[in-house]
PLY file of the C-alpha trace (Angstrom):
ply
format ascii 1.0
element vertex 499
property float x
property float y
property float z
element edge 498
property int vertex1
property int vertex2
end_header
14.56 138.32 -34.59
14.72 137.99 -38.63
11.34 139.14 -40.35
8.62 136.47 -41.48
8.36 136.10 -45.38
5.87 134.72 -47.05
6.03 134.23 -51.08
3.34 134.34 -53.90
3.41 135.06 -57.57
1.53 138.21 -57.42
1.65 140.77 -54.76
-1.60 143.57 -55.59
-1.57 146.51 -53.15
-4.75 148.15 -53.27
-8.19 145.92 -52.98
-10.52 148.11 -54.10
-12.68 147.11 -57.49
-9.63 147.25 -59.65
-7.71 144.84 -57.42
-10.14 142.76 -56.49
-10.84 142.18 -60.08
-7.24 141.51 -60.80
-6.95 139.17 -57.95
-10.31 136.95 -59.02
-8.50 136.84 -62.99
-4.77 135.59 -61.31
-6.39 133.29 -58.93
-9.19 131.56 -61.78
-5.73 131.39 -64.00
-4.30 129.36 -61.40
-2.00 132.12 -59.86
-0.85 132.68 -56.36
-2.08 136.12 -55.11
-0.96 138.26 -51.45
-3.70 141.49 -51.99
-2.88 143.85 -48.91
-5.60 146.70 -48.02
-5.33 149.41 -45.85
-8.72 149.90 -44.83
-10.40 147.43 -43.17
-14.29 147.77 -43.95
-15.36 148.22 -48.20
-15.94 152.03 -48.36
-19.49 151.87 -47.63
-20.85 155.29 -49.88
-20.47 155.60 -53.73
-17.54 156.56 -55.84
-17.82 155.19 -58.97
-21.42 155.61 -60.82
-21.49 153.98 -64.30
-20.26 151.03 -65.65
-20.67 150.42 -69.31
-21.48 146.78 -70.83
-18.00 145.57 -72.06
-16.92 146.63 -68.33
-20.07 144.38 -67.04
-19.23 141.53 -68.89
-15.64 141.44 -67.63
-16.90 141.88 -64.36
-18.85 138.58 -64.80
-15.83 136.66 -66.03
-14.58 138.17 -61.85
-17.72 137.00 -60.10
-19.25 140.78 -59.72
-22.04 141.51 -62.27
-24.83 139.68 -60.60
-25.18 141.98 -57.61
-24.57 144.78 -59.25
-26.94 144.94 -61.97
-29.73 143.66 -59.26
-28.49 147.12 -57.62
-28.39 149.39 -60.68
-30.29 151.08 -63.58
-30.13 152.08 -66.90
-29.79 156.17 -68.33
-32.47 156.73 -70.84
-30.50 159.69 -72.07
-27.45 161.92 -71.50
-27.97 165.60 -72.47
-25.81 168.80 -71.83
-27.98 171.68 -71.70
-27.46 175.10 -71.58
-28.48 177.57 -68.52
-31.44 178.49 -70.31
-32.30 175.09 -70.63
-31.40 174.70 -74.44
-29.78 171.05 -75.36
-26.39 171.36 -76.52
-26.17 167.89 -77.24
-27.53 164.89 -75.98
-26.79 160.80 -76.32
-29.39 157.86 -76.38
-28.13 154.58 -75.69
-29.68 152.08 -77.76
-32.56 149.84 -77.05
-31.95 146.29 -75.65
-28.92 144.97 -74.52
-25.01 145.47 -76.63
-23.68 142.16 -78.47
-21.57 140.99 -74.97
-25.35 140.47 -73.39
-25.32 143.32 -71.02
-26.86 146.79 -70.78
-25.11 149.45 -72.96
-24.71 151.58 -69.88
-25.84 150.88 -66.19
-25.72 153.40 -63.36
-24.48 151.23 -60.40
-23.62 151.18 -56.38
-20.07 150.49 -56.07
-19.83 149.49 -52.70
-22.19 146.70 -53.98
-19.58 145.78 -56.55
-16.88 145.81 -53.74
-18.63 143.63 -51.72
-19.40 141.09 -54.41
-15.70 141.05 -55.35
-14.51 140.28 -51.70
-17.21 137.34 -51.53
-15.76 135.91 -54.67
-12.03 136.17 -53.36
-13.19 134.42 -50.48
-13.86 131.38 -52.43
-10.86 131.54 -54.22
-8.14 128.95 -52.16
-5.11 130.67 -54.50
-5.97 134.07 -52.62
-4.96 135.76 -49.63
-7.06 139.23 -48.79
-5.31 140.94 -45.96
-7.40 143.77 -45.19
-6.18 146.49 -42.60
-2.57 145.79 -44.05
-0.17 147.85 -46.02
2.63 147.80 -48.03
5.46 150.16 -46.56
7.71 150.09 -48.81
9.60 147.28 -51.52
12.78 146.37 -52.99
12.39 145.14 -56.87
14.73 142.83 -58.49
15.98 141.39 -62.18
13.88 138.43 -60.79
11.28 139.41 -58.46
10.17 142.33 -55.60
10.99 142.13 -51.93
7.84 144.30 -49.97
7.83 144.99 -46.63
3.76 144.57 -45.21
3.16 146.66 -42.55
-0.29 144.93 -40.06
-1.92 144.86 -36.76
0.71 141.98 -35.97
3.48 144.14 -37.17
5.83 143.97 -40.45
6.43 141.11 -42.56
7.67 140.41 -45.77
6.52 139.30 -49.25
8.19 138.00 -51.63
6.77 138.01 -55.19
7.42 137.62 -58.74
5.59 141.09 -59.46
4.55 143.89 -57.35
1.00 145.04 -58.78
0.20 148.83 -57.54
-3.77 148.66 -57.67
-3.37 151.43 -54.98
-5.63 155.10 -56.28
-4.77 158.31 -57.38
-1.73 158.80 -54.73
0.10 155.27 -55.54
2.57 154.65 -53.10
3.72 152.43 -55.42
3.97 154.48 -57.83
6.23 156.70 -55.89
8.39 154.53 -54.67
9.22 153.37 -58.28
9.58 156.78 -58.96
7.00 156.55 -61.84
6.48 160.17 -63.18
2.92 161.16 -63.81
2.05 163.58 -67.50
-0.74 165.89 -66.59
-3.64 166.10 -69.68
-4.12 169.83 -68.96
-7.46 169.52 -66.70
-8.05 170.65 -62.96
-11.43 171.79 -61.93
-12.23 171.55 -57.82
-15.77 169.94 -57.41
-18.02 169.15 -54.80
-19.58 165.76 -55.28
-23.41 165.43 -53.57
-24.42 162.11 -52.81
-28.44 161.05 -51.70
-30.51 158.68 -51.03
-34.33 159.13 -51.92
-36.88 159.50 -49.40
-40.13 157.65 -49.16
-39.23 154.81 -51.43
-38.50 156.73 -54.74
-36.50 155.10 -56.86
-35.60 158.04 -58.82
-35.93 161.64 -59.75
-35.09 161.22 -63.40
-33.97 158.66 -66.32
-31.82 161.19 -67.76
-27.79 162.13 -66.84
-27.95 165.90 -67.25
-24.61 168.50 -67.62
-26.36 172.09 -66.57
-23.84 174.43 -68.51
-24.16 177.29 -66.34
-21.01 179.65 -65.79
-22.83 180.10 -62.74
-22.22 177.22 -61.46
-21.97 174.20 -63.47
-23.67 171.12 -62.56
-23.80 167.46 -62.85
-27.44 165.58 -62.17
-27.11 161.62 -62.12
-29.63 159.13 -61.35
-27.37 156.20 -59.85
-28.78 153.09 -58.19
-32.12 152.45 -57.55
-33.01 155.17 -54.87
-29.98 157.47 -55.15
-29.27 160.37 -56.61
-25.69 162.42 -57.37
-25.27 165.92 -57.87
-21.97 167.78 -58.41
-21.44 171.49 -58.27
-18.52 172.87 -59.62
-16.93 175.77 -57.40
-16.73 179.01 -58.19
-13.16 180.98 -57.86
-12.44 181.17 -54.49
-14.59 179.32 -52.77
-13.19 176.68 -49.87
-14.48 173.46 -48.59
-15.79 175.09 -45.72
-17.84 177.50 -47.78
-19.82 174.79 -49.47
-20.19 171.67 -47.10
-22.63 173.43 -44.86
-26.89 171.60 -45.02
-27.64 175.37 -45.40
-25.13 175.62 -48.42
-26.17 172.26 -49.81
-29.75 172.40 -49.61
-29.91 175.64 -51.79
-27.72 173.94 -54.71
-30.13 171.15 -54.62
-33.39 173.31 -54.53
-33.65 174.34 -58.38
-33.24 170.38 -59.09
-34.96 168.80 -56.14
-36.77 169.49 -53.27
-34.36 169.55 -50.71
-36.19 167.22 -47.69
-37.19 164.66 -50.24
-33.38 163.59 -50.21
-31.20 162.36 -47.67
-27.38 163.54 -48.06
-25.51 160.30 -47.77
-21.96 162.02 -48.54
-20.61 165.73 -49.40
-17.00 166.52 -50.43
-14.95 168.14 -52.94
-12.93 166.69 -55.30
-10.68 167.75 -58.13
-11.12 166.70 -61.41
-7.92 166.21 -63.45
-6.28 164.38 -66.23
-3.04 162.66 -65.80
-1.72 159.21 -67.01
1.90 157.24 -65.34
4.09 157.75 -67.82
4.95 154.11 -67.63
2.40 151.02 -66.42
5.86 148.74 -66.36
8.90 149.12 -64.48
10.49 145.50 -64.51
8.79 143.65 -62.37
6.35 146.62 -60.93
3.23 147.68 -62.77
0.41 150.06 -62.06
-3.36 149.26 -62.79
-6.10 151.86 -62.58
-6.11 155.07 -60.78
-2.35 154.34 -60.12
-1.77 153.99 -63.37
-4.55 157.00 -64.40
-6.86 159.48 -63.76
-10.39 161.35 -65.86
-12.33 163.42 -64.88
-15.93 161.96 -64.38
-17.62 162.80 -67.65
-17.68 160.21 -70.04
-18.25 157.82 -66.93
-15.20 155.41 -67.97
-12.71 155.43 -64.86
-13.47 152.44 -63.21
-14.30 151.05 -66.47
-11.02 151.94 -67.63
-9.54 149.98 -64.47
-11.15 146.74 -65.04
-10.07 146.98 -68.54
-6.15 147.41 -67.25
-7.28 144.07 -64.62
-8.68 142.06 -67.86
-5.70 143.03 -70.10
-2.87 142.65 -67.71
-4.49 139.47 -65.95
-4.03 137.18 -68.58
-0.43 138.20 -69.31
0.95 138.18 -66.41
-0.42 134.50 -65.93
0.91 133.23 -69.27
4.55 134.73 -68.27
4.33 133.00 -65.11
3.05 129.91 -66.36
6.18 130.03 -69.15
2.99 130.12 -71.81
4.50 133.31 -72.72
7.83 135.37 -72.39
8.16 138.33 -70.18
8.39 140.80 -72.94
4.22 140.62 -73.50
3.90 142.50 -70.38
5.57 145.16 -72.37
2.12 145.01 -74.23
0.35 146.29 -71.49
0.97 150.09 -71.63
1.09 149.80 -75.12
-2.39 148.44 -75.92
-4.01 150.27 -72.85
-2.62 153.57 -72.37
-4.08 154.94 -76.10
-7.48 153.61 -75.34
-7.06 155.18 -71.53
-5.93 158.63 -73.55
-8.36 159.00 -76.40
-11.20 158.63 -74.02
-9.75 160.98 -71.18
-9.15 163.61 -74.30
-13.15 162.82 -75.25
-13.54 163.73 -71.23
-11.56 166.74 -71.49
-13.65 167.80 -74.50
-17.08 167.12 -72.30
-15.59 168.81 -69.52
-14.29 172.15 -71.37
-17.72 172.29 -72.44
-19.78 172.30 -69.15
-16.98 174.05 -66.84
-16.92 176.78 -69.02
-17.66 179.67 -66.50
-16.95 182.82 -68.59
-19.94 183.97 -69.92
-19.01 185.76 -72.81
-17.34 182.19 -74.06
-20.27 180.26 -72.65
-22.90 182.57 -75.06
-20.62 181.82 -77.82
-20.59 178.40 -77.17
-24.10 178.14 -76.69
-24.70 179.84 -80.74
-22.60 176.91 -82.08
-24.22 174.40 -80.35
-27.93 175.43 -80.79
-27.08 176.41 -85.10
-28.20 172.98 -85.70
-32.21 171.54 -85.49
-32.69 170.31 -81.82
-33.06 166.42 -82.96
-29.48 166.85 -84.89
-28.39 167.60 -81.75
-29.00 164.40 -79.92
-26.79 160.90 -81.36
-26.23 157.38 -80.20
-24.73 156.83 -77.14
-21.15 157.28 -78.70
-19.15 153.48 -78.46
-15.42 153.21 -77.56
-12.72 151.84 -79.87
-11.23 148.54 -79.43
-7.26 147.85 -79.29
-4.71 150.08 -80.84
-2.24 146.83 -80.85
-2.49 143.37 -79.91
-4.18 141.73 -82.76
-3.73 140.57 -86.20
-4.65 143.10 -89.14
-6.60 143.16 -91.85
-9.97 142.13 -90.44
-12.76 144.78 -89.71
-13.16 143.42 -86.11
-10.02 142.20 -85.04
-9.17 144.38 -81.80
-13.03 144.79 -81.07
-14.87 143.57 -78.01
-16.17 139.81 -79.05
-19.96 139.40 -79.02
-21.18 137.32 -76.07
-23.39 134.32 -78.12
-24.62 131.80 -75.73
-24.21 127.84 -75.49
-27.09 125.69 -77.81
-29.08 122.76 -76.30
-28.96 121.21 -73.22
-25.81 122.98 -72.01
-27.28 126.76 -72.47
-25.68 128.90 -70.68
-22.56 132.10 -71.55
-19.84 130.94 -73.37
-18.15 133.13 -70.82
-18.89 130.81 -68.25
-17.83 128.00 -70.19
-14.05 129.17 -71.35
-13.30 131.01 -67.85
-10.53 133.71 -68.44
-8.80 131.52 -71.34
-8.03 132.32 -74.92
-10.81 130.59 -77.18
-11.03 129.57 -80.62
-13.86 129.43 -82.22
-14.39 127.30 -85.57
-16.34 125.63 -88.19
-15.03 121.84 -87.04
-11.90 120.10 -87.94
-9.26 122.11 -86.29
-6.39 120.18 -84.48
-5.73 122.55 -81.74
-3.82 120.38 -79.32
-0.79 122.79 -78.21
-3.66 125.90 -78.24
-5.57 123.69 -75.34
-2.41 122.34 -73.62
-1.69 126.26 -72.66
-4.74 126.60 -71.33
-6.92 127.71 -74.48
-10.50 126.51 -75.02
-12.22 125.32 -78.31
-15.57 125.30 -79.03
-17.59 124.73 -82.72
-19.46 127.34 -83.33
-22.37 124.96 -84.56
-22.25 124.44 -80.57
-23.30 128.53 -80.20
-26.52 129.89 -80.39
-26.35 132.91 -82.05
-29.90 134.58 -82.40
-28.85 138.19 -83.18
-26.47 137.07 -85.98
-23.49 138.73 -83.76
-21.15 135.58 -84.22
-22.01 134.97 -87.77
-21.12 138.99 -89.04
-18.24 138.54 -87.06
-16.91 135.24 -88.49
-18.55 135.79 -92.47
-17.11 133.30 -94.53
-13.76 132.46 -92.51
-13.47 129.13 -90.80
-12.41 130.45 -87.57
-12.05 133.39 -84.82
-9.37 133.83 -81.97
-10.34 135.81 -78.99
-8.23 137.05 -76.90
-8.59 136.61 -72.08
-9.86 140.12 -72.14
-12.38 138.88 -74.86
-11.30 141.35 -77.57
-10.96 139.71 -80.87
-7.55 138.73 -82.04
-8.39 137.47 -85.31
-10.23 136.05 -87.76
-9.31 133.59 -90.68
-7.81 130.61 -91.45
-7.48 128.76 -87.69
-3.87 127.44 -88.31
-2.94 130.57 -89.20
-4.58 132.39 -86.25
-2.81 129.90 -83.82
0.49 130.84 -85.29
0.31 134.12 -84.86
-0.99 133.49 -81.80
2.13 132.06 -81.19
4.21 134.80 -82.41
2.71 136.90 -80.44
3.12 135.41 -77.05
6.65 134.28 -78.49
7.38 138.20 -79.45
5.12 140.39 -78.81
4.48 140.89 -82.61
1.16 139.65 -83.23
1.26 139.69 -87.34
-0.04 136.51 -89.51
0 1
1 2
2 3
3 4
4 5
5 6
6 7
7 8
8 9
9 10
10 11
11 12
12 13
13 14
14 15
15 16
16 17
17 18
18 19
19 20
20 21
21 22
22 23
23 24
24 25
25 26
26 27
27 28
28 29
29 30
30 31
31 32
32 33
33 34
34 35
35 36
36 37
37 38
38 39
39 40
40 41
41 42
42 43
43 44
44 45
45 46
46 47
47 48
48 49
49 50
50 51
51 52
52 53
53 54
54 55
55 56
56 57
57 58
58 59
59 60
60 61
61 62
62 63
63 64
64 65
65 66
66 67
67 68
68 69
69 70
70 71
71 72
72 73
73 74
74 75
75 76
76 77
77 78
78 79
79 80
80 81
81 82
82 83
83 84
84 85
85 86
86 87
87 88
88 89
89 90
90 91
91 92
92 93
93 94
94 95
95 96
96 97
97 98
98 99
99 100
100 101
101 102
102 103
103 104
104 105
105 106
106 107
107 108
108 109
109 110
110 111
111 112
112 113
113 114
114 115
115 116
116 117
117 118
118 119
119 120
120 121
121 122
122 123
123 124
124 125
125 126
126 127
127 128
128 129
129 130
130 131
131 132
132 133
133 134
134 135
135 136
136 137
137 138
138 139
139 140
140 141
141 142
142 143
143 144
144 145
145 146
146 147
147 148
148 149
149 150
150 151
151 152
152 153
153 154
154 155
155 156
156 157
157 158
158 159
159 160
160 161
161 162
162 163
163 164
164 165
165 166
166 167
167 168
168 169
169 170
170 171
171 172
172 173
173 174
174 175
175 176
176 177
177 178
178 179
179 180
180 181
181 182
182 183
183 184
184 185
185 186
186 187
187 188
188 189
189 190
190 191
191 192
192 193
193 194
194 195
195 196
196 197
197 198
198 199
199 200
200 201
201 202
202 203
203 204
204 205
205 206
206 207
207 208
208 209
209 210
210 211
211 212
212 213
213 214
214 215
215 216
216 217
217 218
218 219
219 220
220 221
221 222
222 223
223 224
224 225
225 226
226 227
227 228
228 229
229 230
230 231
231 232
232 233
233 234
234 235
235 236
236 237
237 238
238 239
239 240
240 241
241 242
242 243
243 244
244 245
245 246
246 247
247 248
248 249
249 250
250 251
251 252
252 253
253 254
254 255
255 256
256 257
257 258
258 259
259 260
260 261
261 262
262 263
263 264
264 265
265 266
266 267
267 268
268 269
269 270
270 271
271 272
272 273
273 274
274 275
275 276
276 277
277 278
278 279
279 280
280 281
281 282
282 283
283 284
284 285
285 286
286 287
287 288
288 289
289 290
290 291
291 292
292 293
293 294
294 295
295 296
296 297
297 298
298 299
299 300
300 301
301 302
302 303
303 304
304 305
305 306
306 307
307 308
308 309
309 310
310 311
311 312
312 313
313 314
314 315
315 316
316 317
317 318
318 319
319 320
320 321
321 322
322 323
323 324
324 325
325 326
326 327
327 328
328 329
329 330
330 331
331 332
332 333
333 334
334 335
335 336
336 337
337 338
338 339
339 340
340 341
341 342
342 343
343 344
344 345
345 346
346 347
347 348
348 349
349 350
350 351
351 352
352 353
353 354
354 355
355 356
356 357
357 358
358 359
359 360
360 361
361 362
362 363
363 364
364 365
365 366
366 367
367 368
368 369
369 370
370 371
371 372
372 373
373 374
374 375
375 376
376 377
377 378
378 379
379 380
380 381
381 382
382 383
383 384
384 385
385 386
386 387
387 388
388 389
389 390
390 391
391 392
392 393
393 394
394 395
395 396
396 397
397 398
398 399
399 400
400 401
401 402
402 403
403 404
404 405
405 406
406 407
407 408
408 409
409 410
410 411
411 412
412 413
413 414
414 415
415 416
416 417
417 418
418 419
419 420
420 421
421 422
422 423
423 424
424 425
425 426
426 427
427 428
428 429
429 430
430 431
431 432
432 433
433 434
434 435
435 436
436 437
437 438
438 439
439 440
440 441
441 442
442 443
443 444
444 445
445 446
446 447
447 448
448 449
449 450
450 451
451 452
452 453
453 454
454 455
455 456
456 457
457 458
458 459
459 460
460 461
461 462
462 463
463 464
464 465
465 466
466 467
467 468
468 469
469 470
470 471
471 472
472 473
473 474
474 475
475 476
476 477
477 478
478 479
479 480
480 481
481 482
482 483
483 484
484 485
485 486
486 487
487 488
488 489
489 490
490 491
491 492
492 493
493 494
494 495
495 496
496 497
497 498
């Protein structure tokens, strides 16, 4: 008996945030999506903790930040301090919400997000969610990828124009394409506490503290309202066994909190490491997320980092498909995401080297460099991320930086975000003939339409008659509007984004 096939333009395997996220972008962009998922239930304890505000607002282009920031919390600070209680240094995120209209940084419940994400799928008629599926293996082609589907029913096949690998840390599809991984030089063995507050506390502390010990190092997070994470780094030697134990746990928590005040919702050990695919692209196979890489948990960024490979990647692979665009954007991908993926896993490194140091002759010395400065020179702004390495057009202070979120005037108030959907937009001061920019799907608005009370949209644009953002919402230019549209153009055309 021959095998069933089904076909679609996208095949994701993986449905966890990252490819749930993905799948939402394809399917709003009018793209057929197959997203197969082992497991069969959402993971129902925390992973992920923090999501920052550019990573919010793309989630509310995918139908997720709603629930989520009912279910999370801001930090009020994040300090590393030393065993003796001394701040090393310390971040304050700034008051009010960033430009895009969300919280600089929330501390969130991801099975919340997961959940939301699945709902919105389920709305979505271009979408098929097979959960308790699994790719087994795939065959990839000059024009498309075979995959065999392995499900309670038995195997099928898909066929699909690309083969998305949305699938963690141990990618199957990443082996199977025989994608190499680079390792970043960090490995530290962890084990990761997670609680939930007794008698309706809603949390032990505002603050994200790194306790510097070489003791024992240790992370203290307040996550969603009513949770709490701790993570203890192990000392040499020490197994899984030796530290998953109530008896074990309870005295790591006892300096921070008092032990029955908690509940322990999950316990296990992780390691921490650095590593990055050393390509995102083969032909018609691509990774996204912790496929494509891996951080350890400091700076807070790796499912932020994911959504970010969803948004950018989204949006391309729809105009290929669509024939808005030819297949060599996609090459654009790794390009424009794996230096913004590096330079903050190298800023995670750096936070990392400082709080795992457990030597203690390195850890006093490190502690006399820190301190040499006054305590309040010691504590910054919550630092921001950079915006594209590639992808835009030169020349302009904010081209390549996340687009400020202004809002729609009069009667039809409301996110411009909601209004444009996932869809290149073009922003002017009237009189721009933009016919071939809104037959391929972009959207035009006036920006006397926008309100703009914080004067975000009006810095941005000064006196130039026109801005083009980019799906992903960074900014890919600002000037004259004919000019932006060619280069839009170009760059679709050739990858070469240039005026």
């Amino acid at each position: 008996m021959s095998m069933r096939v089904e076909t679609t333009d996208v095949l994701i395997a993986g449905l966890g945030p990252v490819g749930a996220a993905l799948a939402v972008y394809l399917a709003r962009m009018g793209v057929s999506v197959i997203a197969v998922e082992r497991d069969t239930e959402v993971y129902p304890m925390p992973r992920a903790a923090h999501l920052d505000h550019e990573t919010m607002r793309l989630l509310h282009l995918a139908g997720g930040a709603d629930a989520v920031l009912a279910a999370s919390q801001p930090l009020s600070t994040y300090e590393f301090r030393a065993a003796d209680g001394a701040l090393l240094m310390g971040f304050r995120p700034p008051a009010g919400n960033a430009p895009t209209g969300f919280p600089v940084s929330s501390m969130f419940h991801q099975p919340t997000l997961e959940l939301a994400l699945r709902a919105r799928l389920a709305t979505l008629d271009l979408v098929s969610a097979r959960v308790g599926h699994a790719l087994s293996g795939f065959e990839a082609g000059e024009s498309g990828v075979r995959a065999e589907i392995a499900g309670p029913d038995g195997a099928h096949a898909v066929e699909a124009s690309f083969l998305v690998g949305c699938d963690g840390g141990g990618s199957l599809v990443r082996k199977l394409a025989g994608i190499a991984l680079d390792d970043m030089g960090f490995d530290e063995p962890w084990l990761v506490i997670d609680t939930r507050l007794k008698n309706g506390a809603v949390r032990l502390s505002t603050s994200g503290l790194q306790y510097c010990d070489p003791q024992r190092p240790v992370t203290s997070m307040p996550m969603a309202p009513g949770r709490h994470r701790w993570e203890f780094m192990m000392r040499p030697g020490e197994t899984a066994e030796d530290v998953l134990s109530d008896e074990f746990i309870d005295e790591l928590i006892a300096p921070f909190a008092d032990p029955a005040s908690v509940e322990v919702e999950r316990r296990a050990v992780y390691r921490f490491h650095a590593v990055r695919a050393r390509e995102w692209r083969k032909g018609r196979v691509l990774l996204a997320g912790d496929a494509a890489h891996q951080m350890p948990p400091f700076m807070g960024q790796g499912l932020c980092s994911g959504v970010r490979d969803a948004a950018n990647l989204s949006w391309k692979l729809a105009a290929v498909l669509k024939g808005h665009a030819e297949p060599a954007l996609l090459d654009t991908y790794q390009a424009e995401r794996s230096p913004h993926v590096q330079a903050i896993t190298e800023a995670a490194v750096f936070m990392g080297r400082v709080v795992c140091t457990q030597n203690e002759g390195e850890a006093a010395s490190r502690d006399r460099d820190m301190t040499s400065k006054p305590e309040a020179e010691r504590f910054g702004a919550m630092p921001g991320l950079a915006g594209l390495p590639s992808g835009f057009i030169a020349g302009h202070e904010s081209a390549g930086s996340v687009f400020p979120e202004p809002w729609m005037a009069g009667a039809s108030r409301g996110r411009l975000d909601d209004a444009a959907g996932l869809a290149p937009l073009l922003v002017t001061r009237g009189g721009v003939l933009a016919a071939g920019f809104a037959a391929r799907g972009g959207h035009v608005v006036e920006a006397s339409r926008l309100a703009d009370a914080e004067g975000h949209l009006a810095r941005l644009m000064g006196d130039a008659d026109a801005v083009l953002v980019r799906p992903d919402r960074h900014v890919f230019g600002v000037g004259d509007a004919e000019a932006l549209l060619a280069a839009w153009d170009a760059y679709l055309a050739s990858n070469s984004p240039s005026a």
